[in-house]
C-alpha positions as CSV (number, residue, x, y, z in Angstrom):
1,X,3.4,-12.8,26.2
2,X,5.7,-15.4,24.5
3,X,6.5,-15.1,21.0
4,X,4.9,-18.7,20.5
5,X,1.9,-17.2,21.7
6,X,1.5,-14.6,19.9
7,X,2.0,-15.5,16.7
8,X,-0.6,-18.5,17.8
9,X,-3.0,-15.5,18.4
10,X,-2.0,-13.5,15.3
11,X,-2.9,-16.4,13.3
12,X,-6.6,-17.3,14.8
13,X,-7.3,-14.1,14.8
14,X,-6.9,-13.9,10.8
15,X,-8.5,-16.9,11.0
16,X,-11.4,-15.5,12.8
17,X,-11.6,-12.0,10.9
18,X,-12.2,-14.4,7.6
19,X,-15.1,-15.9,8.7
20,X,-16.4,-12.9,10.2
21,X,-15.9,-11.7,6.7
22,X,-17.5,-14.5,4.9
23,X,-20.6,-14.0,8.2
24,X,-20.8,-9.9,7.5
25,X,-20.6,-10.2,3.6
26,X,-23.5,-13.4,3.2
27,X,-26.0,-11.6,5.3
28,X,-25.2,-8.2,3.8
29,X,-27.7,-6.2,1.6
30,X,-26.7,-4.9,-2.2
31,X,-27.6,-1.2,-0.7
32,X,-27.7,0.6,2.0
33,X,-31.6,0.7,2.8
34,X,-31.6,-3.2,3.2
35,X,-29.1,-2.2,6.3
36,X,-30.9,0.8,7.5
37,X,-34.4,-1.4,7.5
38,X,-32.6,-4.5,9.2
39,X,-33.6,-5.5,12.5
40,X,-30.2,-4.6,14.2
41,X,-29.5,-1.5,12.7
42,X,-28.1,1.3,14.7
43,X,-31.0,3.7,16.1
44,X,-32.0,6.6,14.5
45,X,-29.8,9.7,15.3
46,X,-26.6,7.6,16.7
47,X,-23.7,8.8,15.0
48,X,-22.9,6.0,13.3
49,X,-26.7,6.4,11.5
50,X,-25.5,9.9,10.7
51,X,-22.7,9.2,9.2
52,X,-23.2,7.0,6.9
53,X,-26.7,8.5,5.9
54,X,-24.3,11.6,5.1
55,X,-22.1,9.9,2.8
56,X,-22.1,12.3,-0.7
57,X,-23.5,10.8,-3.7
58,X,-20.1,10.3,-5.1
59,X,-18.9,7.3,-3.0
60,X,-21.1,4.1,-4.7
61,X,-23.4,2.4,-3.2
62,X,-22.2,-0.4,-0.6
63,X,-22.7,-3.6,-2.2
64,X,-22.2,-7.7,-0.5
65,X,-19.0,-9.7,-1.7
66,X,-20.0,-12.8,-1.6
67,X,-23.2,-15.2,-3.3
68,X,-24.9,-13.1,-5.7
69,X,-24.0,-9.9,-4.5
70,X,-20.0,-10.8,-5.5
71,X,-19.0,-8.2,-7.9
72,X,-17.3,-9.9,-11.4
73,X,-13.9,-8.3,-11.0
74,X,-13.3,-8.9,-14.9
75,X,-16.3,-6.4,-15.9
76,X,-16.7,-3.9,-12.4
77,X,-14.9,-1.2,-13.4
78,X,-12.7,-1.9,-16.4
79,X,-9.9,0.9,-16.8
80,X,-10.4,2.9,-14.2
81,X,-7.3,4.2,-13.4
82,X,-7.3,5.2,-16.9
83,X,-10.2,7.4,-16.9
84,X,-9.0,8.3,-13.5
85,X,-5.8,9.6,-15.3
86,X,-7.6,11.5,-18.1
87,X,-9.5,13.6,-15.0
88,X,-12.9,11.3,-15.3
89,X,-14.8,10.9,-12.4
90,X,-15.0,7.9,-10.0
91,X,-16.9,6.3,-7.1
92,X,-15.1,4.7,-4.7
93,X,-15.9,1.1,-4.1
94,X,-16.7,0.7,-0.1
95,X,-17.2,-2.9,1.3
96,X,-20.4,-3.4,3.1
97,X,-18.5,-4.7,6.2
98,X,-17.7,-1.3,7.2
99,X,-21.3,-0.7,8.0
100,X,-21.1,-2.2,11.2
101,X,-18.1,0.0,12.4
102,X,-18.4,3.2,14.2
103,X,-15.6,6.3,13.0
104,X,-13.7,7.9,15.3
105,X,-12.2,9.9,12.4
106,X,-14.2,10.9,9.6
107,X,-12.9,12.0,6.6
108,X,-15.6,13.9,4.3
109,X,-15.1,15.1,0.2
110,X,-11.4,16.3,1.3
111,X,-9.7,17.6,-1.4
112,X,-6.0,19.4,-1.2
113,X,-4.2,21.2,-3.8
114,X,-0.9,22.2,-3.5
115,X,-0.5,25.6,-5.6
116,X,-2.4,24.3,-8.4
117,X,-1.5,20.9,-8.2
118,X,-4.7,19.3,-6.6
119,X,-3.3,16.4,-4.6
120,X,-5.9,14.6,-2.7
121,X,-9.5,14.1,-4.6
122,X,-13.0,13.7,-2.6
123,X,-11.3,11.4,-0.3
124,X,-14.5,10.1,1.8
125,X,-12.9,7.8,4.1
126,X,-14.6,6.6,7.9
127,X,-11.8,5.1,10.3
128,X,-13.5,2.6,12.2
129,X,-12.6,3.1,16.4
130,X,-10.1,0.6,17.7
131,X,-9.1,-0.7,14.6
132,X,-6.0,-0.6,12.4
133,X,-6.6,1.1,8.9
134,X,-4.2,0.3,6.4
135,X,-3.6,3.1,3.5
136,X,-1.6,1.3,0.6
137,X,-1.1,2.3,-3.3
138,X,2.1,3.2,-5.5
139,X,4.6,5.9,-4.2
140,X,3.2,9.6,-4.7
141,X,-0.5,8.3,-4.7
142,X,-1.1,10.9,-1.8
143,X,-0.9,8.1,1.3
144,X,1.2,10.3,3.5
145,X,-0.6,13.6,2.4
146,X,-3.3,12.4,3.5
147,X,-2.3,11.4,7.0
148,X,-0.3,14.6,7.7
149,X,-3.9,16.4,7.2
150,X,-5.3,14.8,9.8
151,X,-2.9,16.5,12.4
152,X,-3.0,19.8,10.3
153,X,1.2,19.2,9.7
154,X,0.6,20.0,6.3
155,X,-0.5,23.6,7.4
156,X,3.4,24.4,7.4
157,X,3.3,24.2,3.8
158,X,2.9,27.6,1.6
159,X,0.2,27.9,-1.5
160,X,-1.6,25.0,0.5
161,X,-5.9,25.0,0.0
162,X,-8.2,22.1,1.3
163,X,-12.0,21.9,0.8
164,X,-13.9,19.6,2.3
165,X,-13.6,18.7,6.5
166,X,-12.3,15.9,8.5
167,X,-14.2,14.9,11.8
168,X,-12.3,13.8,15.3
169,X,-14.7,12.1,17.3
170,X,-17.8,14.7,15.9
171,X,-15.4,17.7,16.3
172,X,-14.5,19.2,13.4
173,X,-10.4,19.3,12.2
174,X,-10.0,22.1,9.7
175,X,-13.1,24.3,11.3
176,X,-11.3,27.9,11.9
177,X,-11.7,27.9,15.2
178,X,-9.5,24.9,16.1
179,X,-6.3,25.6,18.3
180,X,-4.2,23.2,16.1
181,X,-1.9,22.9,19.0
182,X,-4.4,21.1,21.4
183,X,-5.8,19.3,18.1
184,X,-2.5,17.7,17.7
185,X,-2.8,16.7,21.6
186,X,-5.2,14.3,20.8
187,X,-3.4,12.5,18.0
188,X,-0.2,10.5,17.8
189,X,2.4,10.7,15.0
190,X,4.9,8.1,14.3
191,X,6.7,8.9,11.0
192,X,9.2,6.7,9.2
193,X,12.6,7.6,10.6
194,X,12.9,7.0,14.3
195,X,12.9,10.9,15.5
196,X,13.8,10.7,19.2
197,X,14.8,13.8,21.1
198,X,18.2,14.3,22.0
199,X,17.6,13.9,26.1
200,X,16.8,10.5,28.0
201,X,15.0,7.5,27.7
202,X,13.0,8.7,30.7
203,X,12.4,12.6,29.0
204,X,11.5,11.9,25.8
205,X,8.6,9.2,27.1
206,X,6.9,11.9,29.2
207,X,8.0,14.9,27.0
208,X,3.7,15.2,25.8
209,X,3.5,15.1,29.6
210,X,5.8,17.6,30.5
211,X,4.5,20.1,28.4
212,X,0.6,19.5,29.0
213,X,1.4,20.4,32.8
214,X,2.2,17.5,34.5
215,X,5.3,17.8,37.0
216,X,4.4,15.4,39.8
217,X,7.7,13.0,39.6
218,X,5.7,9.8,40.5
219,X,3.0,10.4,38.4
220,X,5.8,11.0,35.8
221,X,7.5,7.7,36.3
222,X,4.3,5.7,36.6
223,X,3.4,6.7,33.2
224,X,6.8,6.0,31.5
225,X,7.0,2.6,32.6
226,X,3.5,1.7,32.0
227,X,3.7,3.4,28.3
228,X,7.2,1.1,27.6
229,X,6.1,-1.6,28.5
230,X,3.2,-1.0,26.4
231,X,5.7,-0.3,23.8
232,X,7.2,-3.6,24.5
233,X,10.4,-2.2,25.4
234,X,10.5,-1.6,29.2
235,X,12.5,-4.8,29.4
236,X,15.3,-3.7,27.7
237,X,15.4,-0.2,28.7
238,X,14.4,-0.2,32.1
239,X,18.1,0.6,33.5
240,X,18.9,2.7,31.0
241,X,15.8,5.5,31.5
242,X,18.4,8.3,32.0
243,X,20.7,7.5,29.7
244,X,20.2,9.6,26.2
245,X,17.9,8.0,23.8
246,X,20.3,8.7,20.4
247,X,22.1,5.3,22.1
248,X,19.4,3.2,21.3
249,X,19.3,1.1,18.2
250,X,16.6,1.8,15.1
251,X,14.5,0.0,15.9
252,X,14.6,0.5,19.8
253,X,14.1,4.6,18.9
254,X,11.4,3.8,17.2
255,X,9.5,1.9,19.9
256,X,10.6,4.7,22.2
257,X,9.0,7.1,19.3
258,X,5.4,5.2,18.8
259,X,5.8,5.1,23.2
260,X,6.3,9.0,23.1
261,X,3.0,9.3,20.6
262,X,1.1,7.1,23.2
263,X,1.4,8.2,26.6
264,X,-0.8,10.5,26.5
265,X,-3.8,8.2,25.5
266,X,-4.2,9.9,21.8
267,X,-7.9,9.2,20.2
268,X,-5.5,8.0,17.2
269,X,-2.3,7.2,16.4
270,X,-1.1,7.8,13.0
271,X,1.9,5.8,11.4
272,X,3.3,6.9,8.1
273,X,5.2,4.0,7.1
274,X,7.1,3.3,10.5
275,X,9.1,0.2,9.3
276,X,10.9,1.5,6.0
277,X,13.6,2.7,7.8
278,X,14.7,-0.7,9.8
279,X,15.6,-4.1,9.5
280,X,13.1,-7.6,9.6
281,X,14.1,-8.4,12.8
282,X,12.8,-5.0,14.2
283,X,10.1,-4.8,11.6
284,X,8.2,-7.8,13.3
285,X,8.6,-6.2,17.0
286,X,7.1,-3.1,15.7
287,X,4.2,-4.8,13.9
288,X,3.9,-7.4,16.9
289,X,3.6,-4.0,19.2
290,X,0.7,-2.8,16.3
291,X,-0.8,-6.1,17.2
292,X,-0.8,-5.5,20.8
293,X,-1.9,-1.8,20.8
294,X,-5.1,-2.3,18.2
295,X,-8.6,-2.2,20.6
296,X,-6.7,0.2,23.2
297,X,-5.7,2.9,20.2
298,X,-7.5,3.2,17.3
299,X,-4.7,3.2,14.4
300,X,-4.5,4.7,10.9
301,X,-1.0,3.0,9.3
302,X,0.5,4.2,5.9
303,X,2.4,1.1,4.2
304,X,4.3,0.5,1.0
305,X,4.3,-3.1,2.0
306,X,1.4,-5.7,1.0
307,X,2.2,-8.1,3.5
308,X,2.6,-6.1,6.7
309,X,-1.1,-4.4,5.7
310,X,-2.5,-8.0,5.5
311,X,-0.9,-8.6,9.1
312,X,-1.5,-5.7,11.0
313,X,-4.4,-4.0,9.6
314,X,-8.3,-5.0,9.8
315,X,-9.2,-2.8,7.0
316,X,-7.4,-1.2,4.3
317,X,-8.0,2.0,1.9
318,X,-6.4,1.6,-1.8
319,X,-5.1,4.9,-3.3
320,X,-4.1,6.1,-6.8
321,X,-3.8,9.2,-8.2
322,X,-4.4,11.1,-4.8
323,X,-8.4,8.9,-4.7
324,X,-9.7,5.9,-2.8
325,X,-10.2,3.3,-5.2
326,X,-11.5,0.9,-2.9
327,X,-11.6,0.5,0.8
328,X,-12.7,-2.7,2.7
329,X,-12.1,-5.6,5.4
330,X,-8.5,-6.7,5.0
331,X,-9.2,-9.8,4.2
332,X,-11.6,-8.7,1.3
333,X,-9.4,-6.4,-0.3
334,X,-6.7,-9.3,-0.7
335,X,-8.6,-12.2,-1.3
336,X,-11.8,-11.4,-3.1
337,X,-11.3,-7.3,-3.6
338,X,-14.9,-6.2,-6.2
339,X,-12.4,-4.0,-8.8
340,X,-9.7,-5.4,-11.2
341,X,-7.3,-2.4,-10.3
342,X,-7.5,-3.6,-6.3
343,X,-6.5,-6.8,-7.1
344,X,-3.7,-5.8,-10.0
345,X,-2.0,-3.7,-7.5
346,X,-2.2,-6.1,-4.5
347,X,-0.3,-8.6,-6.4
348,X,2.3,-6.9,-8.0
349,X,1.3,-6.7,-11.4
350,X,1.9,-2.6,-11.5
351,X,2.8,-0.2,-8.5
């Protein structure tokens, strides 16, 4: 695909995801039961039914965000991340657009304390399959804590306690029976420095490969070309495959990283802030191959930047103070988002 048409693409796509919005949010109900007694609600017992139905009392009540359901930002929740800093409690705000999405990953009450510092808070948060989830909020809000507990990397830590559970596809994450080891099969992890392993191109694609059993040579090769180029960087590798990987520029070891994290056709990939470390120019590629890769993968993406979360991402969590504040549709949560707070740190006035 050209560059020309992609950006094209990019662009009716946003295009199309806001009137979807402005679609989901008019016909909407102000609570949950309007959904559960519409005509095309999901049938009783899926697990999309189940999940939401589950939701604990402390995440507030789904509400519209547009006509009369539209929340007035100036009176919703006025200092909350005050009372959130004196220890009060708080609901987080979810969209009612996120009632038609089915989890794959579902994260329920999760709290985490290291030693006695409690770092995460009730974090209720439902990844919808297929999609990219954007977590964003001011540095030490507890973004990248949270993603490294979905993989269980945060187990390393000492004087570490979690309550609450996450969900993979239905099976629990933190249940004490789970072999962490084939848990972490089944995710991807990109993180923000470019970590490739000092052997080949070719070796460091099919490492996850290699040490899940496979050893057939053509079955080997098949999937490292396929995986680059859908990493979008067969092109300029392709004569290079056996060449070491630490030759490779930033942002070329990182596409060789979120290629590694792939292969193996994770249920998620997870992407704690995968640009910081490199330059515009390979910034876009990286976000252009997040564009490409959303339906196949679904993708959870932690960002300290406002405009690459409106790019890539179709929904997006806001954190503070180790909570979800609010969590909606992208184009919602930075155009019309229901608190203050949302809005405040989406345009730069703290953070």
């Amino acid at each position: 695909m050209h560059d020309e048409d992609l950006i094209e693409d990019r662009r009716q796509e946003r295009e199309a995801d806001e009137r979807d919005s402005d679609q989901e949010d008019s016909a909407a109900g102000s609570i949950r039961s309007d959904f559960w007694n519409a005509p095309n609600a999901p049938p009783e017992g899926s697990r999309i039914t189940s999940y939401w139905k589950s939701l604990p009392s402390d995440v507030e009540e789904l509400t519209g965000a547009a006509g009369e359901d539209q929340p007035d930002r100036s009176a919703g929740a006025p200092g909350c991340l005050d009372a959130i800093a004196r220890g009060e409690e708080f609901a987080t705000r979810m969209h009612a657009s996120l009632l038609d999405e089915e989890p794959v990953l579902e994260i329920e009450s999760f709290s985490l304390w290291y030693g006695d510092d409690r770092a995460l808070v009730d974090i209720t948060l439902p990844v919808p399959r297929g999609q990219v989830t954007a977590l964003i909020g001011p540095s030490g809000c507890g973004k990248s804590t949270l993603i490294r507990s979905v993989n269980r990397i945060n187990d390393l830590i000492d004087n570490l306690r979690v309550e609450g559970d996450m969900k993979l596809n239905g099976d629990s994450i933190y249940d004490p029976g789970v072999d962490v080891i084939e848990l972490r099969k089944r995710m991807g992890m990109v993180f923000q420095k470019p970590n490739p392993f000092p052997m080949s191109i070719f070796e460091n694609v099919v490492y996850p490969l290699r040490i899940d059993g496979v050893r057939r040579r053509a079955v080997l090769e098949e999937a490292c070309e396929s995986t680059l180029r859908s990493a979008a960087l067969w092109d300029e590798v392709k004569d290079r495959l056996h060449e070491s990987a630490l030759d490779l520029s930033g942002g070329q070891q990182q596409r060789l990283c979120i290629a590694r994290a792939i292969v193996a056709k994770p249920e998620i990939l997870l992407m704690d802030e995968p640009c910081s470390a490199l330059d515009p120019v390979a910034t876009n590629k990286i976000e252009d191959l997040i564009y490409r890769l959303k339906g196949r993968y679904t993708i959870l993406i932690v960002t300290h930047n406002m405009q690459q979360a409106s790019r890539t991402s179709r929904f997006t969590a806001f954190m503070y103070m180790g909570r979800i504040i609010e969590y909606g549709a992208t184009g919602d949560m930075f155009r019309r988002p229901h608190l203050k707070e949302t809005e405040d740190y989406i345009t730069g006035r703290y953070g």
